[in-house]
C-alpha positions as CSV (number, residue, x, y, z in Angstrom):
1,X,-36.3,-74.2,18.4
2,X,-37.6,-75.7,21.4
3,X,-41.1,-77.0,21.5
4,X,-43.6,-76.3,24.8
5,X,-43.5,-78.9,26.7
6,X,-45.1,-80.9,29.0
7,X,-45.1,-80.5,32.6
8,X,-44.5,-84.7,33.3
9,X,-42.2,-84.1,30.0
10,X,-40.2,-81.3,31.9
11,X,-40.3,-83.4,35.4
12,X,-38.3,-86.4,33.8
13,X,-36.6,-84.5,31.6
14,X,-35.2,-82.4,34.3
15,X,-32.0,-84.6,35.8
16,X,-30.4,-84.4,32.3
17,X,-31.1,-81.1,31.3
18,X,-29.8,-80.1,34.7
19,X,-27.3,-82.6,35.3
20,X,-27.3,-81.2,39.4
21,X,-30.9,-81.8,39.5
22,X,-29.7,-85.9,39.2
23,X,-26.7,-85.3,41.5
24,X,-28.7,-83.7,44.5
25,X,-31.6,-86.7,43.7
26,X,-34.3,-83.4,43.5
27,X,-37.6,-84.5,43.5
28,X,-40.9,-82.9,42.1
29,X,-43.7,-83.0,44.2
30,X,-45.8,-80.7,42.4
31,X,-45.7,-79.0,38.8
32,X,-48.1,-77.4,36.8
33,X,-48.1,-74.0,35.0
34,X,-48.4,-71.8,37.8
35,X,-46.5,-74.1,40.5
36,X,-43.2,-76.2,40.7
37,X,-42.6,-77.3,44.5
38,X,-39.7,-79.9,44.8
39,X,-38.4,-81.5,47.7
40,X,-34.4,-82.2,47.7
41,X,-33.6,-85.2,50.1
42,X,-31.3,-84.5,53.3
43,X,-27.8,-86.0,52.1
44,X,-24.8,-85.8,54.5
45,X,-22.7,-84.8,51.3
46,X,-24.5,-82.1,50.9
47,X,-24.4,-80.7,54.4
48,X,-22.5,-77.5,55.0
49,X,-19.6,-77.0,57.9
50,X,-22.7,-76.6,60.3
51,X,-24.6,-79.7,60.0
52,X,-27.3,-78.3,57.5
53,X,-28.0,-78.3,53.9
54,X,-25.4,-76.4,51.8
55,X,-26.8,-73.2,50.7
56,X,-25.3,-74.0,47.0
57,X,-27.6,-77.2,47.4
58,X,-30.6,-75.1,48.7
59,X,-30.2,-72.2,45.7
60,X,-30.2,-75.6,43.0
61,X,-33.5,-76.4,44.4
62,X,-34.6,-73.0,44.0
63,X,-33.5,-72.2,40.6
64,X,-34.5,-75.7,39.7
65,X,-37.8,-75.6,40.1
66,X,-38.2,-71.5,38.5
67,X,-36.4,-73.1,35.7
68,X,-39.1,-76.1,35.7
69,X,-41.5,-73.0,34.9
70,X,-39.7,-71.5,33.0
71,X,-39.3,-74.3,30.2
72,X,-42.7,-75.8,30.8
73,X,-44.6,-72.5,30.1
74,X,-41.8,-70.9,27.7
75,X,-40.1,-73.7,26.0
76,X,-41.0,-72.5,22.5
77,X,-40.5,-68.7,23.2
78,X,-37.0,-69.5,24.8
79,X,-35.1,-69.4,21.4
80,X,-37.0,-65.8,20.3
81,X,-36.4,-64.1,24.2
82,X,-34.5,-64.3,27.2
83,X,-35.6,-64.4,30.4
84,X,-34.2,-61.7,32.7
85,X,-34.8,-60.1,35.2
86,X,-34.9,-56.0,34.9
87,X,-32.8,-54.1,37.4
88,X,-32.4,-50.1,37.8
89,X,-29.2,-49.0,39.4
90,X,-29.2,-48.8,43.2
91,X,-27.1,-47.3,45.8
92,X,-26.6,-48.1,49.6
93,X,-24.3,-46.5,52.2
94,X,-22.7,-48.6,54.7
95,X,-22.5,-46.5,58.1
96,X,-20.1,-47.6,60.6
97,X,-22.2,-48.4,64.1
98,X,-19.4,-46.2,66.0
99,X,-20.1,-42.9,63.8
100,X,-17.2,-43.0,62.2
């Protein structure tokens, strides 16, 4: 079972738990128990057809640093629960513009 960890633990522990977390060179700026910002270099690599960051890249950033929560708040509750998030069912209609 995991152990809680520290927040500087989980910082340079990150790039090899998340091996894209290395690959896109993400970068904490801040992290503590309540807040992870994290800044992700502009790499031409990483660019999209447009010129701007690839939203793949920008979603890594985003799930990287909820996961740096995640396992610095959870770590030793992670192997007893899961984290997900609860849903009910929805439904939407798509209406044509034209009326049809």
């Amino acid at each position: 079972m995991l152990k809680a960890m520290d927040f500087e633990g989980v910082k340079t522990g990150m790039p090899t738990l998340v091996p894209m977390v290395g690959t896109l060179s993400l970068e904490f700026v801040e992290l503590d128990a309540k807040t992870a910002v994290m800044r992700m270099p502009d790499q031409q690599p990483y660019h999209n057809h447009i010129g701007g960051p690839h939203a793949g890249a920008m979603f890594t950033l985003g799930e990287s640093a909820s996961g740096a929560l995640v396992l610095g708040n959870f770590a030793d509750h992670l192997g007893q629960r899961r984290a997900a998030a609860r849903s009910r069912p929805t439904s939407s209609t798509a209406r044509s513009p034209w009326g049809r």
